[in-house]
TILOZA-925201 format. One line per field, with one value per atom (N, C-alpha, C): atom name; x, y, z; residue number from 0. Coordinates in steps of 0.1 Angstrom, whole numbers. Each point is the difference from the previous one (the first is absolute). Example, Ala and Ser with C-alpha at 12.3 -4.5 7.8 and 13.67 -1.06 7.14 Angstrom:
residues 2
atomo	[N CA C N CA C]
xx	[132 -9 9 -4 9 -8]
yy	[-57 12 12 11 11 11]
zz	[78 0 0 -7 0 8]
num	[0 0 0 1 1 1]
***
This chain:
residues 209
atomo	[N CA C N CA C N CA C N CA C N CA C N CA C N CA C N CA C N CA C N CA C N CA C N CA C N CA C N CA C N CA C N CA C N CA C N CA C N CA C N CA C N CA C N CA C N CA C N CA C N CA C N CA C N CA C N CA C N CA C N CA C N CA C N CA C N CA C N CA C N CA C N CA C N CA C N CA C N CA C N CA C N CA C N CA C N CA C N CA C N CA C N CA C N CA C N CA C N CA C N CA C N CA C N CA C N CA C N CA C N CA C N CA C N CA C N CA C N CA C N CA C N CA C N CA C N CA C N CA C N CA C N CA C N CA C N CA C N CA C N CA C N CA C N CA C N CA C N CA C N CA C N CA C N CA C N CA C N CA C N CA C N CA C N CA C N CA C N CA C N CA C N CA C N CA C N CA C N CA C N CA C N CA C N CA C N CA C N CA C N CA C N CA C N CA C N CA C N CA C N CA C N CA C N CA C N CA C N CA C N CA C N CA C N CA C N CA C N CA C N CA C N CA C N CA C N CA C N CA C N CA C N CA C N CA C N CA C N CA C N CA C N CA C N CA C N CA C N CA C N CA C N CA C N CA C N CA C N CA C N CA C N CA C N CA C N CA C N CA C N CA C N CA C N CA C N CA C N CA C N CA C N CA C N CA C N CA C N CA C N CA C N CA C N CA C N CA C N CA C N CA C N CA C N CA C N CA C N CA C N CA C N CA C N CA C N CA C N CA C N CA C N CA C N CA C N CA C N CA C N CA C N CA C N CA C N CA C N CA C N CA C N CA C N CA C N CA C N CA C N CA C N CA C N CA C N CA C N CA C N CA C N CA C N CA C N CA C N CA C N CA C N CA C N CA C N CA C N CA C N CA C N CA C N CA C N CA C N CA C N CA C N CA C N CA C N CA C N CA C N CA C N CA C N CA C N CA C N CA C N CA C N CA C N CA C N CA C N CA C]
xx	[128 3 -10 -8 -15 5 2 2 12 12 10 -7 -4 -8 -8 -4 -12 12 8 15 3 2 -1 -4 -16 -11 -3 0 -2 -16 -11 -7 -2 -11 0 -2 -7 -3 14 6 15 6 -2 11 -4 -9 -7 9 0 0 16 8 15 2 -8 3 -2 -10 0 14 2 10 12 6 10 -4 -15 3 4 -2 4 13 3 19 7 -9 5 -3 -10 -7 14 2 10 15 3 11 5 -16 -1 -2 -7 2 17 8 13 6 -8 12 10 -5 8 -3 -4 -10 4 13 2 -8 7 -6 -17 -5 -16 -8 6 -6 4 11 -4 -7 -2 -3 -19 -3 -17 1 7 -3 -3 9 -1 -14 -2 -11 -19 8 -10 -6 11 -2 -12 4 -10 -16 -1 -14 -1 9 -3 -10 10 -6 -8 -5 -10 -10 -8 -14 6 9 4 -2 10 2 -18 -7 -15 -5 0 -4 6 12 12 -8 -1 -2 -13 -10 -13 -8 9 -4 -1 -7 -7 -11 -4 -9 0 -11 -10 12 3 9 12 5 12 4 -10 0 -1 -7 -4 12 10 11 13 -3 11 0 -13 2 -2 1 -3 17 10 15 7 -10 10 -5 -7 -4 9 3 5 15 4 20 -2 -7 4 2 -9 -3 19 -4 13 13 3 11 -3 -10 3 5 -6 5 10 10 13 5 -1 9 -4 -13 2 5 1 2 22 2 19 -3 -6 2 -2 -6 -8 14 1 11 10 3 13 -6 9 -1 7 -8 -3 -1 11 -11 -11 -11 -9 -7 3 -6 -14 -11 -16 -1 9 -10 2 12 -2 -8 -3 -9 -18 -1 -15 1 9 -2 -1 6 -3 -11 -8 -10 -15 7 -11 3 11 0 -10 1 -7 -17 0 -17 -5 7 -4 0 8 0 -11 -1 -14 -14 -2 -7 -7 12 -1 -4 3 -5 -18 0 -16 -6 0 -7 -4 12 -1 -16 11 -16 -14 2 -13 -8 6 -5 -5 8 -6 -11 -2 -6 -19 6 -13 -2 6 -7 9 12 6 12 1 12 8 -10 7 9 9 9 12 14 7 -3 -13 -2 2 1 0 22 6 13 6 -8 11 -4 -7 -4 11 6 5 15 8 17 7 -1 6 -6 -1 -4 13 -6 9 14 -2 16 9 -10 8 9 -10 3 16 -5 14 12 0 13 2 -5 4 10 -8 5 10 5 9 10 -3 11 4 -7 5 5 1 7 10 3 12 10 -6 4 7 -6 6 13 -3 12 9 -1 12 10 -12 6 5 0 4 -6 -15 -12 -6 -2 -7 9 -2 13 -18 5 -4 -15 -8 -6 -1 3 3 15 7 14 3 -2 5 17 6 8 0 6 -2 -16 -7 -12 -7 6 -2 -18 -8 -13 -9 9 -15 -7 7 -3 -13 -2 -10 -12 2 -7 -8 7 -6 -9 9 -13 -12 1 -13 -8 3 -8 -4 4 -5 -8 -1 -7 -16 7 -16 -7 7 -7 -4 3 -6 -9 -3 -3 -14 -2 -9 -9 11 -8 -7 3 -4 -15 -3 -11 -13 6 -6 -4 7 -7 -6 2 -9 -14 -2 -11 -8 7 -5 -4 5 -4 -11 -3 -9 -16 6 -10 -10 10 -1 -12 9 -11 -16 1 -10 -14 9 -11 -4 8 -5 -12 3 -11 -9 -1 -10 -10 9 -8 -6 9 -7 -10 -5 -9 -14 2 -12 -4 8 -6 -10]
yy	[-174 13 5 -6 6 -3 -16 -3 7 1 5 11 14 6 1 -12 -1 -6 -7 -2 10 14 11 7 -3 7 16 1 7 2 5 5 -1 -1 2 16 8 12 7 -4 3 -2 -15 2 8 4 14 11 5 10 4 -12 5 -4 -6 2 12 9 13 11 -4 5 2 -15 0 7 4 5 13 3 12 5 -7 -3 2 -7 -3 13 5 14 10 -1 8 -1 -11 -2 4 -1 3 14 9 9 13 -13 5 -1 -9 -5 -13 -5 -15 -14 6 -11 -15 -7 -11 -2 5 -7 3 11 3 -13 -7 -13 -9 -5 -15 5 12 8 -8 9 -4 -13 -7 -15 -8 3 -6 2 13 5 -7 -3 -5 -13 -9 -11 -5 11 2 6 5 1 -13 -5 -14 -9 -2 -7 -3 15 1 -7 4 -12 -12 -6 -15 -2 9 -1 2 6 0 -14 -5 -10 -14 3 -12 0 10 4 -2 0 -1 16 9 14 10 -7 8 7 13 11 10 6 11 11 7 7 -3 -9 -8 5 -7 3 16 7 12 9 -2 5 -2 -15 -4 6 1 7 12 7 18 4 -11 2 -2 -11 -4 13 4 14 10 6 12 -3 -16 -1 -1 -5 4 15 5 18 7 -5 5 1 -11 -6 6 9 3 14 4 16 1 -10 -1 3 -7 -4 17 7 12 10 -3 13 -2 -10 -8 11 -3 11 16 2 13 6 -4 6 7 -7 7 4 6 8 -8 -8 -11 6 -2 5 -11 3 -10 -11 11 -3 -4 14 1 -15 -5 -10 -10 -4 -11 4 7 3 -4 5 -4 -14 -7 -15 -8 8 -9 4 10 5 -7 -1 -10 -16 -4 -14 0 11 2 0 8 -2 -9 -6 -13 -15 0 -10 -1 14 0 2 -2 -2 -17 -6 -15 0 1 -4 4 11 11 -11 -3 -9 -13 -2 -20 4 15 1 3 9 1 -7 -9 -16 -10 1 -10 8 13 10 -6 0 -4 -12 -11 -9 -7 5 -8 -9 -15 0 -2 -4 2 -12 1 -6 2 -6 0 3 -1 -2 13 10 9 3 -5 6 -9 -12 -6 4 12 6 11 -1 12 -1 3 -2 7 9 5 0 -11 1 7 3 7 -9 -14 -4 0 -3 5 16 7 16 2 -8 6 -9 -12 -7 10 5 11 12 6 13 -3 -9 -8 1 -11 0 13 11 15 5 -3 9 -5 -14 -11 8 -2 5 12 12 8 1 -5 3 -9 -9 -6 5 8 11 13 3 13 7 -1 14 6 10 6 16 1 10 6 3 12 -14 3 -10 3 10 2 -5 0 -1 -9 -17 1 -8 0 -8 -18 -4 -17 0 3 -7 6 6 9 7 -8 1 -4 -8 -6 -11 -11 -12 3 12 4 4 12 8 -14 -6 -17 -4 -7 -2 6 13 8 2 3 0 -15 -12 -10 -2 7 -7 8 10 13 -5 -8 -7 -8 -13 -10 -2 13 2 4 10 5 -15 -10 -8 -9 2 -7 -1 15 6 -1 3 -2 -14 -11 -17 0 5 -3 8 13 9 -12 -9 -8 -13 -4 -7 -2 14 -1 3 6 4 -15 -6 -16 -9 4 -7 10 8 6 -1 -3 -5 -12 -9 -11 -3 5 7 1 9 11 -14 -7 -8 -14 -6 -8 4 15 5 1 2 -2 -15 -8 -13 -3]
zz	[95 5 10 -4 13 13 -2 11 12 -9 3 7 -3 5 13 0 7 12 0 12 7 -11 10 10 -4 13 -8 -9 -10 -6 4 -6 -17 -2 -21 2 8 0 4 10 3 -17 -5 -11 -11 -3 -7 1 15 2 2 0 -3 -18 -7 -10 -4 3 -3 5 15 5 -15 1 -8 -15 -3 -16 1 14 5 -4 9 -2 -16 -10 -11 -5 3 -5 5 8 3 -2 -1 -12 -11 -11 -12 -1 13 -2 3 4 3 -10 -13 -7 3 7 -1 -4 -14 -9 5 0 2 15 11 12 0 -5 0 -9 -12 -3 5 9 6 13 8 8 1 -16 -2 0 -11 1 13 11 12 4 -1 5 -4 -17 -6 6 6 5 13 8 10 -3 -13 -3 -11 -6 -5 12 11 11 12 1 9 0 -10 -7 8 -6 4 13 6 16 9 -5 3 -1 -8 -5 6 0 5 14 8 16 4 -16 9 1 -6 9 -10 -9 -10 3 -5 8 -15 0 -9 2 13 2 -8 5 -5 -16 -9 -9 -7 8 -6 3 13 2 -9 -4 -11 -7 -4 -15 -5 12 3 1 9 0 -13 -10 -7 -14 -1 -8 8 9 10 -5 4 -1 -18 -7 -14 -4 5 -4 9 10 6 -5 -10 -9 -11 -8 -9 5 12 2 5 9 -4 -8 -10 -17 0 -4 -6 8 15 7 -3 -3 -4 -14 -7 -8 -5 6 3 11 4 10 -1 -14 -4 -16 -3 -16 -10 -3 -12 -11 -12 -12 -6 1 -10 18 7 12 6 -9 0 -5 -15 -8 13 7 11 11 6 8 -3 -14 -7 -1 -4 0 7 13 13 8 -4 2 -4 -16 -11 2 10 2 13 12 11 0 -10 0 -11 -9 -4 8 7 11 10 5 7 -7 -13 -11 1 4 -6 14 14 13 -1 1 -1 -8 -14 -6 4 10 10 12 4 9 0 -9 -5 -3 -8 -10 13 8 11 9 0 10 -3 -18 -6 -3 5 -2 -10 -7 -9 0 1 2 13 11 9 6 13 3 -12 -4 -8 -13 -5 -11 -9 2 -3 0 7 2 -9 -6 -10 -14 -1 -13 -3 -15 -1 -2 -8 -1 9 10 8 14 7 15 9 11 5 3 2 4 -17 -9 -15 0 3 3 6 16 9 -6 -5 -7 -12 -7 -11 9 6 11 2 10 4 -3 -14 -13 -3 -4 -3 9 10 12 4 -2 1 -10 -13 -11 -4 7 0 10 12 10 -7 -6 -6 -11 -11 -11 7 10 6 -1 4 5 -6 -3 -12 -2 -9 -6 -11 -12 -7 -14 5 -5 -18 -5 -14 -3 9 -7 13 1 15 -11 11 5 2 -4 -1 11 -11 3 13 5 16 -1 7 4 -12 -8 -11 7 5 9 4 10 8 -9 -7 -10 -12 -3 -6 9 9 12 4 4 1 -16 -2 -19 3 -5 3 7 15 9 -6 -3 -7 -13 -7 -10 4 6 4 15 3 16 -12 -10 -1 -15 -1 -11 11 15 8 2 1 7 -15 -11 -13 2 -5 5 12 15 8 -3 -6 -3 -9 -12 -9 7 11 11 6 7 3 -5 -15 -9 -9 3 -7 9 16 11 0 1 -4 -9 -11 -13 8 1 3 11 10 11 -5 -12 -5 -7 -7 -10 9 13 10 6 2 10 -12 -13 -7 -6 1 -1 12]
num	[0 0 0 1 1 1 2 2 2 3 3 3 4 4 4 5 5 5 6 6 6 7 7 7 8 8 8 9 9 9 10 10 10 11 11 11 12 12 12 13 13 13 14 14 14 15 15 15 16 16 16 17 17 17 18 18 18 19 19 19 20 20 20 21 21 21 22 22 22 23 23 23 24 24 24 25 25 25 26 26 26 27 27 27 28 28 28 29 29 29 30 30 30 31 31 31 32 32 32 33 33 33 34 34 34 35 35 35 36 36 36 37 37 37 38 38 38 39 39 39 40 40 40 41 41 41 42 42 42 43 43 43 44 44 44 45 45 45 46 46 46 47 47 47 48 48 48 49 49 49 50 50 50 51 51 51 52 52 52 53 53 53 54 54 54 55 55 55 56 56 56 57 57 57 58 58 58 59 59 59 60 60 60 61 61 61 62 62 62 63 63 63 64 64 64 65 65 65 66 66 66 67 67 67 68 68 68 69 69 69 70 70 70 71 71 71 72 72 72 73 73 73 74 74 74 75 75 75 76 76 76 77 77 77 78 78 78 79 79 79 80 80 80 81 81 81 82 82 82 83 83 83 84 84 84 85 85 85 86 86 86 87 87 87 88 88 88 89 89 89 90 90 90 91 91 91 92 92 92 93 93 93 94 94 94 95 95 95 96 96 96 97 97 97 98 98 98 99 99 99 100 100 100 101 101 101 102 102 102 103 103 103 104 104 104 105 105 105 106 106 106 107 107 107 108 108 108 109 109 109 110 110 110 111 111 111 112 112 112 113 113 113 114 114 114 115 115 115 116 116 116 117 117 117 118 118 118 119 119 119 120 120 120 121 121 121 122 122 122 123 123 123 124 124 124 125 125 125 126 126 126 127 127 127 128 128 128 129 129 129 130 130 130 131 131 131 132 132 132 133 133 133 134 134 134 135 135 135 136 136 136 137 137 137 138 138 138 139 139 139 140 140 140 141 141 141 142 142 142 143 143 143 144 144 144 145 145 145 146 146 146 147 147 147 148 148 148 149 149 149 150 150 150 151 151 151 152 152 152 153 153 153 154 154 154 155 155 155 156 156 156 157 157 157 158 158 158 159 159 159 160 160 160 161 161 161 162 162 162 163 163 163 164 164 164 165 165 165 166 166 166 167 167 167 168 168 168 169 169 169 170 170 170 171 171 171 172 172 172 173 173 173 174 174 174 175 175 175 176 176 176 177 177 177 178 178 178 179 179 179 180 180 180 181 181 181 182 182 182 183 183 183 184 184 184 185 185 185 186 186 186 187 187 187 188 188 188 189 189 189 190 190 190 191 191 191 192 192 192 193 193 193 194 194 194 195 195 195 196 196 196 197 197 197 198 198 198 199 199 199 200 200 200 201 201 201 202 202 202 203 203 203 204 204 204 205 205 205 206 206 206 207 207 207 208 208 208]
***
């Protein structure tokens, strides 16, 4: 797929920066309410921040920048996509509307719970290069195939209707999904805290030998 990419004449910092475009897109979708096209929408979208790294790498044209813009877009189009989904419901007069709004609120800042923790941990010295992103049950490409699925899910049940009383299932898909992503976004950040608390000791007990 890098390669494919790299046929284009496509930039990795280019392909960044329309992956964010499109979360855009999805963001605005979801905030219209058109659950189905707003998840294969992100998914596409997701693809292009799948592959940037690569395409850097593939090209030769990996750079400090590079990376620090990846991963400043790929925090900004996650955040973007949850305030979609809540501004889709917030919009209209939902009954049992607040509780979806808080959970995709509590999926939002748990997610950037589990990032903050990758950076920090490397800021100081822990963990660095990948080592730190394969810690933890919910990395972000875990995260957005959840999301995905809930927003697929719903446009396929017919949207979200009255979340105490829905209608064949109408906005659970999503409401699962975000809860999920908020439990497991935040058991994330708990194992990497124990992560790096672990490297730590060890440090602690190498440096007095």
């Amino acid at each position: 797929m890098a390669r494919v990419f790299a046929r284009t004449g496509l930039s990795p910092n280019a392909l960044t920066l329309i992956g964010f475009a499109i979360a855009i897109v999805g963001a605005g979708l979801a905030a219209a309410q058109i659950w189905l096209v707003a998840g294969l929408v992100v998914a596409f979208g997701a693809v292009f921040d799948l592959f940037d790294g690569a395409l850097a790498r593939a090209t030769g044209k990996t750079s400090k920048f590079g990376a620090f813009l990846d991963s400043t877009m790929d925090r900004a189009g996650e955040a973007v996509v949850y305030l979609g989904i809540a501004a889709g419901v917030g919009a209209h007069d939902i009954e049992g509307g607040q509780v979806f709004v808080l959970v995709a609120v509590a999926a939002m800042a748990a997610s950037f719970m589990v990032s903050y923790t990758r950076a920090k941990s490397e800021s100081l010295g822990f963990s660095s290069g990948t080592g730190m992103a394969n810690i933890g049950l919910a990395p972000r490409e875990i995260r957005m195939v959840i999301l995905v699925i809930g927003l697929i899910g719903t446009g396929i049940t017919g949207g979200i209707g009255s979340l105490f009383f829905p209608t064949s299932g109408q906005g659970l898909p999503l409401l699962v999904a975000l809860g999920l992503i908020a439990v497991l976004a935040t058991i994330t950040t708990i194992q990497r805290i124990y992560f790096v608390y672990r490297q730590s000791q060890s440090t602690k007990q190498e440096a007095q030998k």
